[in-house]
N, C-alpha and C positions, 0 to 999 in steps of 0.2 A: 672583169670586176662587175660582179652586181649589184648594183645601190641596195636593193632592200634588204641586203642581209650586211651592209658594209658600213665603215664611216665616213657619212657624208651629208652635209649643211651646208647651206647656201642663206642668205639676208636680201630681204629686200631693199632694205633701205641706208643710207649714205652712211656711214661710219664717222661721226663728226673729232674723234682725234688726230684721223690721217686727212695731209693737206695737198696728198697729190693722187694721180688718178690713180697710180700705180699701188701704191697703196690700201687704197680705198677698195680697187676692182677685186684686189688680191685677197683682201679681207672677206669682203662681200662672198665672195665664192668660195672662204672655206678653205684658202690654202694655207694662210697665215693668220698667225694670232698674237698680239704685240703683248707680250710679258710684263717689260716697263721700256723703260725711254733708250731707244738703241738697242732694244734686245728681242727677237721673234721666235715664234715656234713654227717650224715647220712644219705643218699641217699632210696625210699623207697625199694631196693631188700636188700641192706643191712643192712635197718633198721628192715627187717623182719626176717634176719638171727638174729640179736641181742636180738629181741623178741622170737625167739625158742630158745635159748642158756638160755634165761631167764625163761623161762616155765618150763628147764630142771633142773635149779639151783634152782626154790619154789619149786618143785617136790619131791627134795630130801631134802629142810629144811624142809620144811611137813612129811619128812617122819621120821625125829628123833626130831618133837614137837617142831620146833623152827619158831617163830612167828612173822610176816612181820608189820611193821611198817614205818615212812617215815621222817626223821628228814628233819629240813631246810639245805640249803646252805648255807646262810648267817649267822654267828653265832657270839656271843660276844666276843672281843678279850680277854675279860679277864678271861672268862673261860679256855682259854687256858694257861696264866700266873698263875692262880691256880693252874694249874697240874704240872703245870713246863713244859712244853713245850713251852712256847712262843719264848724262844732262841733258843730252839734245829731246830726249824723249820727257824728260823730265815726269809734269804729272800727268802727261797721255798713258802713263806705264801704270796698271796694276801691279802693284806690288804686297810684298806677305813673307812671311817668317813662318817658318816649323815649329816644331816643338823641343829642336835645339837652338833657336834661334838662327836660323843660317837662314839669310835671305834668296827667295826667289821669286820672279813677274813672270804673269803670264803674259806669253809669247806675243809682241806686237806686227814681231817679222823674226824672219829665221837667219837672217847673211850669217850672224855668226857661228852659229850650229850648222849649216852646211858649208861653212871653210873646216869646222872641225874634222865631218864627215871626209871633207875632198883628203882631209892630210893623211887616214888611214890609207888612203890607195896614193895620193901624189908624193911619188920619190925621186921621179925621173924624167925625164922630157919624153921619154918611151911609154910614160902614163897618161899622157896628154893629146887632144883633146878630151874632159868630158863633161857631159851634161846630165841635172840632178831635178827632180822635180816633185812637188809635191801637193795635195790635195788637204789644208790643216786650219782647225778654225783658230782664229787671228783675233787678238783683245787691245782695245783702246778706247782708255776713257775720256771718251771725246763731249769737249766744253758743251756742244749742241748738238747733239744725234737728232735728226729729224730727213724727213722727206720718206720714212716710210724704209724702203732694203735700202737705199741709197747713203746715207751716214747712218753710220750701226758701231758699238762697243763692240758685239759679237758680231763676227763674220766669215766666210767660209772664202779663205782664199786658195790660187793656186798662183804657186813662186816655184818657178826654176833658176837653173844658175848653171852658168857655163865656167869653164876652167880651162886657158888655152898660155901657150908657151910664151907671147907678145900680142902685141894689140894686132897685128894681121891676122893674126889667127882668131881674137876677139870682132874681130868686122863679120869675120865668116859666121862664126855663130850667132851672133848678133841677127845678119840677114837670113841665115834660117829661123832661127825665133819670131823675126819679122813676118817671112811669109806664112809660116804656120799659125802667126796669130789673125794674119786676112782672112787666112779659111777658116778659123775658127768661127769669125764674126759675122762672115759670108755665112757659115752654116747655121748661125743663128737667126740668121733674117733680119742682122741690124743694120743699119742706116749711119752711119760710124765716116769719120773722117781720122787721119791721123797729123799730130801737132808738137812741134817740138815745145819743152816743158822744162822750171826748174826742177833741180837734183831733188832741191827740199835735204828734207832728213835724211836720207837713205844717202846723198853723194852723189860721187865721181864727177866725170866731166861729159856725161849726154844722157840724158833723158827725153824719150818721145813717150805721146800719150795718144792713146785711142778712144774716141771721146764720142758717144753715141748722143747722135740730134738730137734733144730734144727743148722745150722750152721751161720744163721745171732744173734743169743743168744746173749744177752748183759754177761749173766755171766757163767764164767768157771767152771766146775762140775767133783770135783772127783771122780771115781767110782772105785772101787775094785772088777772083775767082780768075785772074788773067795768067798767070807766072804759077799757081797752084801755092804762093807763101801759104803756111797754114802756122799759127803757134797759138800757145795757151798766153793769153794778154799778160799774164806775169811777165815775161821775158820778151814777147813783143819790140824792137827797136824802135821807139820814135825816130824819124830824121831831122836832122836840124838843116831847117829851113830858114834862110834869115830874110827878113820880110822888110822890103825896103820901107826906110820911117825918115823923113826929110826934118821931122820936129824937130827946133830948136831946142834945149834943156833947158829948164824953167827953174826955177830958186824953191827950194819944196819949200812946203807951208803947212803947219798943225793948224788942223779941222778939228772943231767939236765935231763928235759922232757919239750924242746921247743914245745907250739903252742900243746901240749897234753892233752884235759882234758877228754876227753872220756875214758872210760876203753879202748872200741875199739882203738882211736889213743895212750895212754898210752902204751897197749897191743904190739903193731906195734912196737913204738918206742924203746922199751923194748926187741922186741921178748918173749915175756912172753907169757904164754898164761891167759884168762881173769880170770880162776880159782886160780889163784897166785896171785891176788889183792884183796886186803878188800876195798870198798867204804864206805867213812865216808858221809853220808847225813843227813843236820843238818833243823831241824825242830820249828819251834814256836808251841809249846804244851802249849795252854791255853795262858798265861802270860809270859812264859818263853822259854827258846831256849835249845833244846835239840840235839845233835849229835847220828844216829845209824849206829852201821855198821854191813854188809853183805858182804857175798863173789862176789868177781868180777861177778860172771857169777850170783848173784840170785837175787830175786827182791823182796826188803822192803813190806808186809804187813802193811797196817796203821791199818785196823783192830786191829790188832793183839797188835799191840804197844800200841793202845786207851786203849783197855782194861786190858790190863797188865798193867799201870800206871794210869787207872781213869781218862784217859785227855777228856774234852768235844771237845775241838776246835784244831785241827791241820794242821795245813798247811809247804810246805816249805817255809824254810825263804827266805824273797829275797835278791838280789844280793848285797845291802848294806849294808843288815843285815852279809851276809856270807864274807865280804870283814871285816867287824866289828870286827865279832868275830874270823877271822883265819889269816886278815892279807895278803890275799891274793884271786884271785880271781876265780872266783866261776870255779871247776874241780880241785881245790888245795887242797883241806880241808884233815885234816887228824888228827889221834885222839892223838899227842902228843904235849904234855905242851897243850892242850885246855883246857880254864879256861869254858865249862859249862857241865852238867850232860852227859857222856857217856855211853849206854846202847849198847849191842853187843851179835849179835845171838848165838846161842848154838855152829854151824857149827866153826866160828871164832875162839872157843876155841878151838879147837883140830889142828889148822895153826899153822904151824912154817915161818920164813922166807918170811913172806909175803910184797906184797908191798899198800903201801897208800900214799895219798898226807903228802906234808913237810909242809902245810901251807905256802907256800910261791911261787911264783906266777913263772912258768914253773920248778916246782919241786918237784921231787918226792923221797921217801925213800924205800930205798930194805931194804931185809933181818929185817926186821920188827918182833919182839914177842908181847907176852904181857907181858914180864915184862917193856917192853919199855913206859908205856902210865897205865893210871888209867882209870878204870870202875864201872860202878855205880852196873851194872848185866847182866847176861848172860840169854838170855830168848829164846824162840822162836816167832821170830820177822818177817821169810822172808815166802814168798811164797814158798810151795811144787811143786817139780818137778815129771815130767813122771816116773824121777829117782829112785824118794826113794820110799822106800817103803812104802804097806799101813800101817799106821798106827794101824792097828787090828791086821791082819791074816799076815804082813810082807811081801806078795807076792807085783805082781805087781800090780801099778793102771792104770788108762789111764782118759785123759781129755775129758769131751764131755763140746758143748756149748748148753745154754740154754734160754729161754723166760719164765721167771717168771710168771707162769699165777694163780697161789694160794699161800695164806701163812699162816701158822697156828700159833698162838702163847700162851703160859701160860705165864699168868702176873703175878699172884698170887695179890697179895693186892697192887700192885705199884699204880693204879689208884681208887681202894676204899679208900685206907688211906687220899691221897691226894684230893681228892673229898668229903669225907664222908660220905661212901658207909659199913657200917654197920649193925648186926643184933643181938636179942637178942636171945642167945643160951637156954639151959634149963635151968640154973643158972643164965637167967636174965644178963648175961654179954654178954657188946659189944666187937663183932667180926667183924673184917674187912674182906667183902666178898671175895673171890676166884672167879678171874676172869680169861675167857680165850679170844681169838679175831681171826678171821678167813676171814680173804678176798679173794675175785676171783676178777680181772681183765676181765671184760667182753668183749671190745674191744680188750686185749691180747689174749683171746682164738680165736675171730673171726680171728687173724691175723696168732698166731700159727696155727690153721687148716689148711688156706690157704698157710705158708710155707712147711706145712708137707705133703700136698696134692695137688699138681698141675702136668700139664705137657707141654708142648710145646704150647697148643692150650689153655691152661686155667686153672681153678679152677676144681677142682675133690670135689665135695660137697660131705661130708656123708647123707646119708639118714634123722638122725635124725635134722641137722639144715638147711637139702638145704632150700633158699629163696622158693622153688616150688619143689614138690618130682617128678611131671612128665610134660612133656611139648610137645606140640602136636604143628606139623611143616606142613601147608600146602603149599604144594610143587607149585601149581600153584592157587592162589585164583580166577581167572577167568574162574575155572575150577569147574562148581555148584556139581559136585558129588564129588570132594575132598572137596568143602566148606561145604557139607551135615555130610558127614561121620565124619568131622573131630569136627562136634558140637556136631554131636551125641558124640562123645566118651568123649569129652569135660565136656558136663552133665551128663553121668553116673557117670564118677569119681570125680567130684564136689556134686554128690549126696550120695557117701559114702563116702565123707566129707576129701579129696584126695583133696593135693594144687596142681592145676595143671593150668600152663600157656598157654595159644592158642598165637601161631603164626598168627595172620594174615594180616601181614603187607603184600604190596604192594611193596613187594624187590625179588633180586633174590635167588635161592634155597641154592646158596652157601653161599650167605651173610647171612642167617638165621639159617644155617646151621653151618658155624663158633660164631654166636654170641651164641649160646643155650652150645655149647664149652667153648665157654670162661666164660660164666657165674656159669656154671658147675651143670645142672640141670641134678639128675643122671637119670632119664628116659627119652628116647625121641621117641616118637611116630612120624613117619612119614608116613604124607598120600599125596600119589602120583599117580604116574599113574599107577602104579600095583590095585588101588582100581578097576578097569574093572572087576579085577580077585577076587574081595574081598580079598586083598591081603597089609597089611599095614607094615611098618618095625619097628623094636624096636632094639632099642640099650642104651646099658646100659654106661651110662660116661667110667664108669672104666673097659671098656674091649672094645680092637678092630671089630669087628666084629657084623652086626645086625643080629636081626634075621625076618625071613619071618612070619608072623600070619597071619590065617585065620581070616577074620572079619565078625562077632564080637565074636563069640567063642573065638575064640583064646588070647581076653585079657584077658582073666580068668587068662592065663600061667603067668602073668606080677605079680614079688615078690615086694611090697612097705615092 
């Protein structure tokens, strides 16, 4: 490619709507260009890195027999009401009617269009193993797209799916997908842990998540760096640890707590500290209203609560609701004489003396037990701290953040039963297929690379997805033995088949010089005025220093 007959811009300066680096870097150089909120253009340098991140991803489903196909976008809404999912996606789903009215959403995922797919070939347990994959952009009108590729409406996924006769045969596929998704992230140059995770939307009974380091990370990641525990903090186990407490139980007592509804301002007014208060937080679970409480200082899991109680739809209640049901207004709530279901964390139990709102509006009650108040159950409800310990090995854990850029999942029959995704065994009886589901975020890895790899002046590309592996800088183009030499070198490495970019714009050596920086082409060949001397510079992105070669021997030295 040669810039001065091709398109290509670069910015010198910050992009003030993108608020991570990733975004910012990627702008700045001309690979992407944000449309509206969640939605990008692929730019052609960045649309070349998303096509080698793609070449890397067939590579390795080809290489454990799993077979590319391409479904639509636009799909029938009611295949989705079939599965049961047409509520759970609710308004993340674009949705739209024809012009006979018959509804259809675009595609947020494929499960159930490739169980369709699996049923043309699955008849018999003689059809089975197989595995289906595909490369398709993916729509969700998501509440807050932001952080630049990383939450996107549009997005460019790739979803496989296995199809095996029982769950043993579902492990096997499972652990190929696994290891083909290491090398996949290995070939990316990402920095990547792997974390077991809720199902969420999509189901079944195991989901792991491959979650690349970085500090702009939408989600929290427990590690244990002793025993290797790793999970995504949704699902995390606190343990319950019951902490010896000698206190006598005291006779509770309503406190004025003017203009108090924060632990914090409670905290204050009190002189308490925030670990001496249980927070009652009351919630609409499905149809109904539910109260949970945690200690002052920890913070409610919904996770954790959904699936402990089976509830599809939660949210907190709002300020009418919570004035309804307690009587007072919202920072007042508190779990005695409340007439609806209370559920309360593990932690809760082992409190003496603690304090909670009175239900009644600037007041609060000390020295609080639980014989004071009724409970439905004691579960573990809250988020794990730095604090406790791993849940495995007991040592300690630590928190890293993370960008979601793979997900694996075993469904078992969740979507054959409901689709009618069956086979006949050797006894001629139907079995409902074992299925498993595995997505990559295509535009998440282009963005995690680039938070994991940059530096002052740019993008630090790995080798195997740079836009261009080597790029050739003439130093002055009015200069015909820098113009000569620098074609020559140009077509050798174009001719053993090396992406390699020519500089030959009409700018100065610094500007050309900074943009091949920013762009972050790990080779860069400079040919200048040392060529007198057959003398041309190489410098490698990710190291200070160039170095001097003889020309033309001397590219031999150059590692692609």
């Amino acid at each position: 490619m040669r810039l001065k007959s091709s398109y290509f811009y670069t910015m010198k300066e910050n992009v003030s709507d993108e608020e991570t680096v990733s975004g910012n870097l990627l702008t700045r150089s001309g690979m992407i260009k944000k449309s509206s909120a969640g939605i990008y253009i692929l730019l052609p340098l960045g649309l070349r890195v998303i096509r080698k991140i793609e070449a890397i991803i067939k590579e390795e489903m080809e290489n454990i027999n799993c077979t590319e196909l391409l479904m639509p976008s636009l799909l029938p809404e009611d295949v989705f009401i079939k599965s049961g999912r047409r509520d759970n996606f609710g308004k993340n789903m674009f949705a739209l009617k024809d012009r006979n009215e018959k509804s259809y959403v675009l595609g947020p995922s494929h499960e159930e269009m490739f169980t369709i797919a699996a049923n043309m070939k699955i008849k018999s347990y003689k059809d089975l193993p197989i595995n289906l994959y595909q490369l398709q952009t993916k729509y969700r009108d998501e509440p807050r797209p932001r952080f630049g590729l990383v939450r996107l409406r549009e997005f460019i996924m790739k979803d496989a799916y296995s199809f095996d006769k029982d769950l043993d045969g579902l492990d096997v596929s499972y652990q190929n997908m696994y290891k083909a998704y290491c090398n996949i992230f290995d070939r990316l140059g990402l920095n990547y842990t792997v974390v077991k995770a809720d199902t969420g939307l999509m189901g079944g009974f195991l989901s792991e998540e491959f979650q690349a380091l970085t500090e702009i990370g939408e989600d929290l990641l427990v590690v244990c760096e002793h025993c290797k525990y790793s999970s995504n903090i949704e699902i995390a186990t606190c343990v319950d640890v019951a902490v010896e407490n000698n206190e006598a139980h005291k006779e509770k007592e309503l406190v004025h707590t003017p203009n108090s509804r924060t632990i914090e301002e409670v905290s204050k007014t009190l002189n308490e500290e925030a670990g001496k208060f249980v927070k009652t937080l009351i919630y609409k679970a499905d149809n109904s209203f539910l109260a949970c409480l945690v200690r002052g200082d920890r913070e409610l899991n919904e996770v954790k609560l959904k699936k402990l109680l089976n509830i599809q739809s939660l949210e907190m209640a709002s300020k009418e609701d919570v004035r309804n049901i307690t009587g007072a207004d919202v920072g007042f709530a508190g779990p005695i004489d409340l007439n609806i279901t209370v559920v309360i964390d593990n932690e809760v139990t082992h409190m003496k003396n603690f304090i909670v709102g009175a239900n009644k509006t600037d007041y609060h009650y000390k020295n609080v037990n639980l014989s004071d108040f009724k409970y439905k159950l004691a579960a573990d409800i809250r988020n794990i701290t730095e604090a406790d310990p791993c849940p495995v090995c007991g040592k300690n854990i630590v928190f890293k953040k993370g960008i979601e850029v793979g997900n694996i999942f075993k469904y078992g029959s969740k979507y054959s039963e409901s689709m009618g995704l069956y086979y006949a065994d050797s006894n001629s009886s139907q079995i409902p297929v074992s299925m498993g589901a595995y997505g990559i975020g295509v535009e998440r890895c282009l963005a995690a690379v680039v938070e994991q790899s940059n530096d002052e002046k740019g993008i630090i590309w790995p080798m195997n997805i740079a836009p261009f592996k080597a790029c050739i800088v003439i130093a002055n183009t009015s200069n015909e033995r820098q113009v000569e030499v620098a074609e020559e070198i140009y077509n050798k490495l174009t001719a053993k088949g090396i992406d390699v970019l020519l500089d030959d714009r009409d700018e100065r050596i610094g500007v050309k010089l900074n943009d091949m920086d920013l762009i972050g082409i790990p080779i860069r060949i400079l040919v200048g005025k040392n060529i007198q001397n057959n003398i041309v510079e190489l410098k490698y992105r990710n190291q200070k220093d160039f170095i001097e070669l003889q020309y033309p021997n001397g590219l031999d030295e150059m590692n692609f």
